[in-house]
C-alpha positions in Angstrom: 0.0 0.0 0.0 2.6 2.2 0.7 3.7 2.6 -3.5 0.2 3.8 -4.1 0.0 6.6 -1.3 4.0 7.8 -3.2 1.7 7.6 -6.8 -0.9 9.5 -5.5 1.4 12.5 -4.2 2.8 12.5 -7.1 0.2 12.7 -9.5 -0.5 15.2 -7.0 2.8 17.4 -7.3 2.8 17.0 -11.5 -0.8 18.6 -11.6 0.3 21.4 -8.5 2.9 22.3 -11.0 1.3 22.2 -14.1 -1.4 24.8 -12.6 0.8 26.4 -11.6 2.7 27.1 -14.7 -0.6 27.8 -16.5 -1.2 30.3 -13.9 1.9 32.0 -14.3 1.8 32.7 -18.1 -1.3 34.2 -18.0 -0.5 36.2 -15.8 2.6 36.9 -17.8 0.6 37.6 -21.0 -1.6 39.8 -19.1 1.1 41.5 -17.2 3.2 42.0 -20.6 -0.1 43.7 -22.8 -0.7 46.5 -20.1 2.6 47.3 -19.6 3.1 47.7 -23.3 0.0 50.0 -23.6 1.1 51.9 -20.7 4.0 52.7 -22.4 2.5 53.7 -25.6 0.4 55.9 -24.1 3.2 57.5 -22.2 5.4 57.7 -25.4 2.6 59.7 -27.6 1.3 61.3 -24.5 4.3 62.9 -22.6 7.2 64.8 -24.4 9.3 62.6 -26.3 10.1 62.7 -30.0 6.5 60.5 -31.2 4.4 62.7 -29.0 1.2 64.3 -30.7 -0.3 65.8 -27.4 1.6 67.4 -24.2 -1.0 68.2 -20.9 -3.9 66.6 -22.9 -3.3 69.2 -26.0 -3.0 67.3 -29.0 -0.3 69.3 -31.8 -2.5 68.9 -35.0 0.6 69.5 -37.4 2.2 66.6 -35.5 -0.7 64.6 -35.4 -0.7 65.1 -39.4 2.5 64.0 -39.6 1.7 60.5 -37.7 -1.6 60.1 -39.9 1.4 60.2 -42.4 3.2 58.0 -41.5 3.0 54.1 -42.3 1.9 51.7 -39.4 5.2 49.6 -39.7 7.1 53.0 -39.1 5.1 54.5 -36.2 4.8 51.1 -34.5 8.9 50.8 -35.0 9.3 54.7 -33.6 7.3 53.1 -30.7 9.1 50.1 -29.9 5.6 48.3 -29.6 5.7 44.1 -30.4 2.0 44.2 -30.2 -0.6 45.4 -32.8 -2.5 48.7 -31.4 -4.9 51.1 -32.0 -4.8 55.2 -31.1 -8.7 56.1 -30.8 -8.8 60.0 -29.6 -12.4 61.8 -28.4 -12.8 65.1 -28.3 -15.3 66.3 -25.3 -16.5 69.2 -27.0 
């Protein structure tokens, strides 16, 4: 009886770990996305050299020049892996 108790903690231990890598890439995937928005956000928002809008004014010359510009090369100026999408509101 004794081998079937060691089997059973086992089994046990392989399907701990196994939820427990599943767990930890999503979170991983999860984590990765809103990091990479954040940082997209931050790049077109704040003043660096990609920026179209600086204290929520948006620079219509420089957003003309990004409208311009092809997705490859704006998403390269970016540094983004992911695919993405810029969607701007205006409140008034």
């Amino acid at each position: 009886m004794p081998k079937l108790n060691f089997k059973i903690d086992e089994i046990m231990l392989v399907l701990i770990a196994a939820v427990i890598a599943m767990i930890a890439v999503i979170y991983d995937k999860t984590g990765a996305n809103e990091t990479e928005a954040e940082k997209i956000t931050e790049m077109i928002l704040d003043d660096h050299t990609i920026s179209f809008a600086n204290d929520g004014i948006v620079d219509e010359n420089k957003l003309i020049e990004i409208q311009n510009m092809a997705y490859d090369d704006f998403k390269k100026s970016l540094k983004a892996k992911n695919d993405f999408c810029i969607y701007i509101e205006d409140d008034g």
